[in-house]
N, C-alpha and C positions, 0 to 999 in steps of 0.2 A: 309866782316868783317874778323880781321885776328883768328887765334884761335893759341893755344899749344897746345903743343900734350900731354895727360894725362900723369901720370903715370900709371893707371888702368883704362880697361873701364868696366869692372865687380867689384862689390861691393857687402859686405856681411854685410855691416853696417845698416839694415836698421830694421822696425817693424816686417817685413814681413818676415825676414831670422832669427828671434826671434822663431816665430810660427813654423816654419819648425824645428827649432831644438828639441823642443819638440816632433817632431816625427820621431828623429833621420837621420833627412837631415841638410847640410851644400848647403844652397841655395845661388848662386851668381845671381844677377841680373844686366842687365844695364840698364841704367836712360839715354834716349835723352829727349830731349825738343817735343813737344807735337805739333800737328799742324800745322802752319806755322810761329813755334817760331823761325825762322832765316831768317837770311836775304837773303837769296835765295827765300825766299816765298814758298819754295818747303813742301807739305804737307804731312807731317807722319804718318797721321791718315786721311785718304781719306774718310773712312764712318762714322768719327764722326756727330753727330747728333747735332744742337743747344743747345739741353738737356745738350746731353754730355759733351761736351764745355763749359760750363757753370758750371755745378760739376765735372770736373776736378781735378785729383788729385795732376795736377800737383805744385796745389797750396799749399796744407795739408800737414801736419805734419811738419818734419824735411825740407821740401819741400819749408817750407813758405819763407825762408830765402834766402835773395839775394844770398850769396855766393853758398848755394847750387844749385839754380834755374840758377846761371849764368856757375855753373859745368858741368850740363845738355847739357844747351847753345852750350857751348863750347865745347863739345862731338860731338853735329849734326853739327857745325859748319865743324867740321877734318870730320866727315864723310861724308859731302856733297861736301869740298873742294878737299879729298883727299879719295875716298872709298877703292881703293887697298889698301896703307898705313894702314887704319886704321884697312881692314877687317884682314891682316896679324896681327897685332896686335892682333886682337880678337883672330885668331887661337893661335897666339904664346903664350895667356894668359891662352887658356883652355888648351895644351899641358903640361904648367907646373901645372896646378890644376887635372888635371890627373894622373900627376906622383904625386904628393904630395897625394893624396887619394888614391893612388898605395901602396903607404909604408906606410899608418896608419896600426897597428896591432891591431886585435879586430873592434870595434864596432866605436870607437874614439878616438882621440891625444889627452892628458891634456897638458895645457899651465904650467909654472912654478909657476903659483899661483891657478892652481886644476882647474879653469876654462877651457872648452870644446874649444880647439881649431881647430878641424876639426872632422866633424865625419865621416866614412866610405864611408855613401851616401851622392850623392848629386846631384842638377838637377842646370839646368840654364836656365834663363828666359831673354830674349833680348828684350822685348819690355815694358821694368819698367811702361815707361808713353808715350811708342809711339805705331804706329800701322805698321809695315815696313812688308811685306814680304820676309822675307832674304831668302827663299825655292828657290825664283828667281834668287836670285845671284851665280851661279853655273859658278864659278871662279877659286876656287881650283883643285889640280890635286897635290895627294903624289906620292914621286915615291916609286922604289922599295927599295930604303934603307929610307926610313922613310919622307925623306923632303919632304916640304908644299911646292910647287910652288902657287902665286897669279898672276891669269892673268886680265888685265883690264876689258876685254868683257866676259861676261856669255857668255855659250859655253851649249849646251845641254850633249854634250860629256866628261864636266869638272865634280865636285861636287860642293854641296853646303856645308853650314858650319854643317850642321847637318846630310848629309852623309858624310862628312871628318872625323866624329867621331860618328860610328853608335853605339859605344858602351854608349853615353852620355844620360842621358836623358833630353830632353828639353820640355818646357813647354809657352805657351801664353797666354792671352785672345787677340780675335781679331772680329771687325765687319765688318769684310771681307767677305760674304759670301761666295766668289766664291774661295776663300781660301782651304774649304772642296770635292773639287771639283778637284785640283790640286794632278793630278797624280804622281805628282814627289816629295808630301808630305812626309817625311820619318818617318817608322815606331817610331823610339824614337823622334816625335816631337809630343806632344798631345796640340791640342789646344784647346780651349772651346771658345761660341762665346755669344759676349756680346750683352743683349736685350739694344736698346733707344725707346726712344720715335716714331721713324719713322719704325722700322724696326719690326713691329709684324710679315708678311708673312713669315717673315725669319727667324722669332722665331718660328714661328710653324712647319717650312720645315724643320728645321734643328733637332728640337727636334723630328719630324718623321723619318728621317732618319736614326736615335739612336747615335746623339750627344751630348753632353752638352750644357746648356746656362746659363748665369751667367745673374740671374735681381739684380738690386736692390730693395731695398725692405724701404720704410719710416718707419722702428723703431727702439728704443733706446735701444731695448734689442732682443739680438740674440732669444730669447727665444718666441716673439711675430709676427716672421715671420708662414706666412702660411704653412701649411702640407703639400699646394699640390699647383702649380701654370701649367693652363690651361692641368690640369688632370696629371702632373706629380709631382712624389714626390720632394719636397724643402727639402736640404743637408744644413748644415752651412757651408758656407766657411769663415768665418771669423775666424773656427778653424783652417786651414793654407790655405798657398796661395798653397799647393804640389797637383795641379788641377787634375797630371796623377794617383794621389792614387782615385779617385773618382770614385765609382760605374758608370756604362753607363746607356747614357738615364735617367739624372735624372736636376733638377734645381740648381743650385747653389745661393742660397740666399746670399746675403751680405746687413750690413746696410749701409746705407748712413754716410761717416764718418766726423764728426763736427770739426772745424778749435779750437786748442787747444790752440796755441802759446799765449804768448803776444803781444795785440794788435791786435789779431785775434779771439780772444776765441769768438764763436759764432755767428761771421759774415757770414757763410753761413747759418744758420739755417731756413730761411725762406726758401732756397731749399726743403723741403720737402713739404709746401704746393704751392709753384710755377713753378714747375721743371717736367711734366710726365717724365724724364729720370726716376724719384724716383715712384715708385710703391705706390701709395695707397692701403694699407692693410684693412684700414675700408670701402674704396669703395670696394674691392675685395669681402668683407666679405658680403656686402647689395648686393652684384651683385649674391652671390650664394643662399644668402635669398631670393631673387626675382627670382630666378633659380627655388627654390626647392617648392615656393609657386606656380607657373605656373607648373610644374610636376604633382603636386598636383592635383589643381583645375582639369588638364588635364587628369588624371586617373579618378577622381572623376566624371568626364559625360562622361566615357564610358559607 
């Protein structure tokens, strides 16, 4: 399949870089295509779960819409066609997002109509709607007057895009386990890992460990998730996506978000009683009732 080559393959347009500004971050993100949404059949998301696959974001919001969905497309496409190319790209777009948050003075830039055009902070997320581990592609190599070299083959002895710029902070969700495990993880990369439907041992390994996990959770209001999921305290995240400001060792609750669009409004909602990706909260709830009733009865004939 042929592709173009973007203009941009980081984006500030979206829900999600909304909520971050509220907490004074200017968050870029990039959007590939999800799965084995290209025609290389090559898979982006290797431990997605049936679940997951199924309430996919990649369909929701602004997302619903062909031309955005074929944006996506057309991103994994150059990046599958051409990864040198593109990765150079990548660096050469956070270099100048660097220097432009170099020279804001204060806290943020106003635009010419008082609106916030960059603020001081800012993180970047590379896996909008894919699952890639870019840690592996240690390709880069600056020399000593500033230049990015991109070499084809990862190289132990090269960087990656997140030591090429240790000063950055980067950010994922990923259901990669072996992910937290990779020694050559770099300190401004925090990722958090996301619960499905198949992957509890590794929700509980991981959350021993003292890392994050991100469930979701079946309800309509942030306010009717649980306090505590498998003995750890449950965070909103749906107050930003900025994962690296999140206390350690704790759950990251999100709800499950409903198709808004025209012509869409509504059509996943039966995801919440068909889907274990999506957490039952009223099962949760009869499961610690019948937790604390067997406690009970079991002190009671001592």
């Amino acid at each position: 399949m042929s592709y173009t080559i973007p203009r941009n393959l980081l984006s500030t347009q979206n829900s999600k870089t909304i909520k971050g500004a509220n907490f004074g971050y200017t968050t870029y993100i990039m959007y590939l295509a999800p799965h084995t949404q290209n025609s290389k059949g090559k898979n982006l998301c290797s431990h997605a779960s049936e679940g997951c696959a199924e309430a996919c974001l990649f369909g929701s919001g602004a997302a619903r819409f062909d031309a955005v969905q074929a944006g996506k497309i057309n991103k994994t496409e150059y990046f599958l066609a051409n990864r040198t190319r593109f990765m150079r790209q990548l660096a050469n777009e956070i270099e100048v997002i660097v220097s432009k948050h170099a020279k804001v003075e204060g806290t943020e830039t106003l635009s010419f109509n008082g609106s916030v055009l960059r603020h001081k902070n800012f993180a970047i997320r590379l896996n909008g709607t894919s699952d890639f581990p870019f840690e592996n592609l240690r390709i880069f190599k600056r020399t000593s007057n500033g230049k990015i070299w991109v070499y084809k083959k990862p190289n132990k002895n090269l960087k990656s895009i997140f030591e090429l710029f240790p000063d950055v902070t980067f950010y994922d969700y990923t259901k990669i386990p072996n992910r937290f495990n990779n020694k050559i993880l770099s300190s401004n990369y925090q990722l958090t890992f996301s619960r499905s439907e198949t992957n509890h041992n590794e929700v509980v390994d991981i959350l021993n460990r003292g890392y994050n996990v991100a469930v979701v959770f079946g309800v309509k209001d942030e306010n009717d998730m649980p306090e505590t999921y498998l003995g750890y305290p449950v965070i909103n995240g749906d107050e930003s996506d900025l994962r690296f400001l999140d206390n350690d060792n704790v759950v990251v609750g999100l709800k499950y978000k409903y198709l808004t669009g025209k012509g869409s409004k509504g059509k996943n909602a039966e995801m919440l009683d068909n889907n274990d990706f999506i957490v039952d909260v009223e099962a949760l709830k009869e499961e610690e009732t019948e937790a604390e009733a067997e406690l009970e009865s079991m002190l009671a004939s001592v």
